[in-house]
DRENKERO-144999 format. One line per 5 residues: number of its first residue (from 0); their letters; for each residue x, y, z of C-alpha. Coordinates in Angstrom, 1 decimal. Example, Ala and Ser with C-alpha at 12.3 -4.5 7.8 and 13.67 -1.06 7.14 Angstrom:
BEGIN
0 = AS = 12.3:-4.5:7.8 | 13.7:-1.1:7.1
END
This chain:
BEGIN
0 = XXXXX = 79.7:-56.7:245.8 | 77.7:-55.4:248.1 | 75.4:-53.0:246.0 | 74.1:-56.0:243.9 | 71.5:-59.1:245.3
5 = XXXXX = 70.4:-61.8:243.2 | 66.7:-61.9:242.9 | 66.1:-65.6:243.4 | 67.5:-65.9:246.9 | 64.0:-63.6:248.1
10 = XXXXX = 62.5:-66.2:246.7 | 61.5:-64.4:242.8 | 58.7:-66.4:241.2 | 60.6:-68.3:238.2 | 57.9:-66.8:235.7
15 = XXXXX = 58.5:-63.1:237.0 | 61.7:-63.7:236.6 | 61.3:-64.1:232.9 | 60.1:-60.5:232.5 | 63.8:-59.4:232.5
20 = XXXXX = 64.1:-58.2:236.1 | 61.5:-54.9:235.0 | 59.1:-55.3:238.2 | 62.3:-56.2:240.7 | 63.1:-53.9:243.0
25 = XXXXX = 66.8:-53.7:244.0 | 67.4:-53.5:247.9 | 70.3:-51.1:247.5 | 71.4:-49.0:244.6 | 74.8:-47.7:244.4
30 = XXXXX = 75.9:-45.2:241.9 | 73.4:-45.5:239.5 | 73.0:-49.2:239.2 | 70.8:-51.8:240.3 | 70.8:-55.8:239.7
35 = XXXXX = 68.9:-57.5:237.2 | 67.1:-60.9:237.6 | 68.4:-63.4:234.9 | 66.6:-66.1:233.2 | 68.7:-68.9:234.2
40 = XXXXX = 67.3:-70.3:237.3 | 70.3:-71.8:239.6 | 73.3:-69.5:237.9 | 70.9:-66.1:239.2 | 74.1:-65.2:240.9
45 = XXXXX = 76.0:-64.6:238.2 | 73.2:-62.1:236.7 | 74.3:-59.3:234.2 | 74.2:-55.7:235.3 | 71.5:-53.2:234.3
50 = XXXXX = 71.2:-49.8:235.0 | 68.4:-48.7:237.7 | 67.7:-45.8:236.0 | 65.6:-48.1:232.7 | 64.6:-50.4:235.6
55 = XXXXX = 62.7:-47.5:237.7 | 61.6:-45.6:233.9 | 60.5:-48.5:232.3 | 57.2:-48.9:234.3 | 56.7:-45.9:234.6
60 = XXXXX = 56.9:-45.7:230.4 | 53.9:-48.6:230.7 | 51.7:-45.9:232.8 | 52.3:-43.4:230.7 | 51.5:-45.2:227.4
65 = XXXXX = 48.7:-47.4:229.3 | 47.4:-43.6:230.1 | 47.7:-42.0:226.9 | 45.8:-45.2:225.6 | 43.1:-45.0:227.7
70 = XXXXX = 42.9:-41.3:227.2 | 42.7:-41.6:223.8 | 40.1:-44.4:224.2 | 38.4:-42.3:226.5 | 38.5:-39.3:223.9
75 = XXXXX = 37.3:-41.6:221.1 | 34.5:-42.7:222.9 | 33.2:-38.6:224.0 | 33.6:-38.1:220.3 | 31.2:-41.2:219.2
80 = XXXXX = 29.1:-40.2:221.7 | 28.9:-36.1:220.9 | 28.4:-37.3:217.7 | 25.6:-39.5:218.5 | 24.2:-36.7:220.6
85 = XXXXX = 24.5:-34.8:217.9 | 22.6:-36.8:215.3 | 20.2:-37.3:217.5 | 19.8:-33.5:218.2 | 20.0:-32.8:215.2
90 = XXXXX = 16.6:-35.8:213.4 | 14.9:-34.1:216.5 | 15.2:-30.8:215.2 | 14.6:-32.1:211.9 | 11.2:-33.7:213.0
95 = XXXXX = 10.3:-30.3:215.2 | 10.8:-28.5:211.6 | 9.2:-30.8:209.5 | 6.1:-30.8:212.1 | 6.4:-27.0:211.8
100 = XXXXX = 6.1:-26.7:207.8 | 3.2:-29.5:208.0 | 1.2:-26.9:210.5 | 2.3:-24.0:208.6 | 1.6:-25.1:204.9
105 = XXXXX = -2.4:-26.7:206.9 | -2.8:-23.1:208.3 | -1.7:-21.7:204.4 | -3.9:-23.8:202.9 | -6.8:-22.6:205.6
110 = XXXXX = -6.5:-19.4:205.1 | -6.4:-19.7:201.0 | -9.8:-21.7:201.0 | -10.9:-18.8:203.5 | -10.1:-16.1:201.2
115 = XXXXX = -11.3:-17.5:198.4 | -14.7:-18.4:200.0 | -15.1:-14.4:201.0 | -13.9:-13.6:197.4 | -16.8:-15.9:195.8
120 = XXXXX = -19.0:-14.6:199.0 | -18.2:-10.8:198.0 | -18.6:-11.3:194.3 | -21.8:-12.9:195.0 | -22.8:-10.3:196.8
125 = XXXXX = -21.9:-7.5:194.5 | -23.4:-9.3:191.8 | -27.1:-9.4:193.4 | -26.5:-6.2:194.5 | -26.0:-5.3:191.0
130 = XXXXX = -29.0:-6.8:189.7 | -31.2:-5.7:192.4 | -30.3:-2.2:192.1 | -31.2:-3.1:188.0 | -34.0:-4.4:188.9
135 = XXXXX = -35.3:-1.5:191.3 | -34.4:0.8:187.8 | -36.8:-1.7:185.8 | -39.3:-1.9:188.0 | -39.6:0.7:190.6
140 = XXXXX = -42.4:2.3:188.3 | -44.4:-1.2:188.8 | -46.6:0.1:191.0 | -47.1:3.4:189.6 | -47.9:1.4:185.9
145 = XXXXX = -50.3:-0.6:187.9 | -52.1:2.5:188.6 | -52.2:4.0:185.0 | -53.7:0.6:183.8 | -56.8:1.6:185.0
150 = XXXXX = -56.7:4.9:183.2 | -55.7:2.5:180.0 | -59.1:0.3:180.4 | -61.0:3.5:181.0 | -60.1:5.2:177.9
155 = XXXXX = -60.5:1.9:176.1 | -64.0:1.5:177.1 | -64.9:5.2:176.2 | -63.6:4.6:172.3 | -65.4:0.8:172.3
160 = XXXXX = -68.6:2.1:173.7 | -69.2:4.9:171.0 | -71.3:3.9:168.3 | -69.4:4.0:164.7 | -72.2:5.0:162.8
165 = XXXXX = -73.0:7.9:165.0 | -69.9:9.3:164.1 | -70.8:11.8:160.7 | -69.6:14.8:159.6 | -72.6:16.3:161.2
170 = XXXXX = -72.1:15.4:164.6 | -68.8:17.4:164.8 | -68.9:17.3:168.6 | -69.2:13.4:169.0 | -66.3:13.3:166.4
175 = XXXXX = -64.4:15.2:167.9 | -64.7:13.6:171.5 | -63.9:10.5:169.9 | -61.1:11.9:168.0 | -59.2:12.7:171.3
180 = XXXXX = -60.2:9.6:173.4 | -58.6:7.9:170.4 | -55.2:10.3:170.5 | -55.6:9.6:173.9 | -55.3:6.3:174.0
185 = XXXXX = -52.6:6.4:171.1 | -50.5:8.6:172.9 | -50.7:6.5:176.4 | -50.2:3.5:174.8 | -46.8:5.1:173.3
190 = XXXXX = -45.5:6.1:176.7 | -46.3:2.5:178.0 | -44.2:1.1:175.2 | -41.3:4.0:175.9 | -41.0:2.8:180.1
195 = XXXXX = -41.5:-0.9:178.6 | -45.0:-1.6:179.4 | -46.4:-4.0:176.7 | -50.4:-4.7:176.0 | -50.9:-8.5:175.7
200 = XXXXX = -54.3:-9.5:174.3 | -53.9:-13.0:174.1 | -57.2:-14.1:171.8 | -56.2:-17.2:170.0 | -53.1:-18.2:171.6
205 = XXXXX = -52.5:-21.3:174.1 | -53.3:-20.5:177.1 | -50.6:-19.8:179.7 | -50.6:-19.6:183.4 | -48.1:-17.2:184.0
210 = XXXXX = -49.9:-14.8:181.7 | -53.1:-15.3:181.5 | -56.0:-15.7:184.3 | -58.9:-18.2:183.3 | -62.4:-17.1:184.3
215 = XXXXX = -64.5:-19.6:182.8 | -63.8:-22.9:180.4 | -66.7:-23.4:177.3 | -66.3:-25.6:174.5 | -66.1:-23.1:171.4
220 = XXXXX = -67.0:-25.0:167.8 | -64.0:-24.3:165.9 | -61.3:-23.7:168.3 | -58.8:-26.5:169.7 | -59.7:-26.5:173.5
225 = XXXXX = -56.9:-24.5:175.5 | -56.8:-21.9:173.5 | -58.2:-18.3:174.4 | -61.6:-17.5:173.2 | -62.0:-14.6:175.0
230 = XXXXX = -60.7:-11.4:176.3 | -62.2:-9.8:179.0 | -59.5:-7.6:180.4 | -56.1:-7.2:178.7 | -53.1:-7.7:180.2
235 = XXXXX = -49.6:-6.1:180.9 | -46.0:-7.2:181.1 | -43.2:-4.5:182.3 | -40.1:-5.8:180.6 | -41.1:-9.5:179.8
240 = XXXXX = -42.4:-9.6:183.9 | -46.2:-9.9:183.8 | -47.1:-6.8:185.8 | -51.2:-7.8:185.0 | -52.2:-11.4:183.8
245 = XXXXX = -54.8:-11.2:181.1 | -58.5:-12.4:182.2 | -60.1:-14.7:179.8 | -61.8:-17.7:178.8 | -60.8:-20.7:177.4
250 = XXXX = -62.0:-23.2:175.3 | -62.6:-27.0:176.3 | -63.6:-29.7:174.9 | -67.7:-30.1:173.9
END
């Protein structure tokens, strides 16, 4: 037959023989058939009959699977690695957000301590504003009492420096002069006590700095030294503030 050709006389390789005659290639084909290299060695002549149709598919079977293989290889490996890229995208974006909310909640907590420092500020404020504006109430008549002390010491000396035994029914008009420097002095001292202007006379009592004013020290038999002896002028406090210290001397020791 003329269409068929035993392998072994071009010499086939033995061992590709043993693959079944797949990578032979026939010389001639004639009506659909091809020969096929047997496994025997010397009786290759007598070699059974295959179609060349499987011999020329078969490969070509190999490629294809070898190719979908590798494809799917290939497609298993994008998908590890999108999903790597992915991960990684996605603890980046994690760490960018977690930065974010740490600078977020640090400007928070800024802006809280700020607010809270111009609430204490503001409260601070209005609350010496408060009290200065009761204090100007208080004492915005300071000076003007300062004034009207000396009115107070004036009247005082009048009423001391009239003699009490001249003061009879029959000197009506030394009476009644007294009489009014008296009411006088009554009456002012009422309107002192009204604005809260207090008359301090301090005789007797320990002697204080804030209060009083020491013009001389003697040693008084008697007396415990640093106590008042003596009241020379009396003094003045405008709502518990000593508008006018009291002048006076103090005892010491002998």
């Amino acid at each position: 037959m003329r269409g068929y050709e035993p392998l072994c006389e071009r010499g086939a390789d033995p061992a590709a023989s043993a693959l079944g005659g797949q990578l032979a290639q026939p010389r001639s084909v004639g009506r659909g058939w091809a020969a096929a290299v047997d496994t025997g060695g010397p009786g290759c002549r007598s070699s059974a009959l295959r179609p060349a149709r499987l011999c020329l598919t078969s490969p070509r079977l190999l490629c294809a699977a070898t190719q979908q293989k590798n494809t799917g290889q290939n497609l298993e490996e994008d998908q590890s690695q999108s999903q790597n890229e992915q991960k990684v995208e996605s603890s980046s974006a994690e760490k960018l957000l977690a930065e974010e909310k740490a600078k977020l909640e640090e400007q928070l907590k800024d802006v809280t301590d700020k607010y809270k420092r111009a609430l204490a500020d503001a409260e601070n404020v209005r609350q010496r504003s408060q009290k200065l504006v009761e204090e100007a109430k208080l004492y915005g008549i300071q000076s003007f009492c300062k004034d009207l002390l000396e009115v107070a010491d004036i009247l005082e000396k009048a009423t001391e420096s009239v003699p009490k035994e001249e003061i009879k029914d029959d000197n009506p008009h030394l009476k009644s002069l007294y009489e009014g420097l008296v009411m006088t002095e009554m009456q002012i001292q009422k309107v002192f006590k009204k604005h809260g202007l207090i008359r301090v006379d301090p005789v007797g009592a320990k002697f204080d700095p804030y209060e009083h004013e020491a013009l001389f020290h003697a040693p008084v038999e008697g007396q415990e030294p640093g106590t008042i002896a003596l009241v020379s002028k009396i003094g003045y406090k405008l709502h518990g503030r000593t508008l006018r210290p009291a002048l006076v001397g103090v005892v010491k020791d002998a």
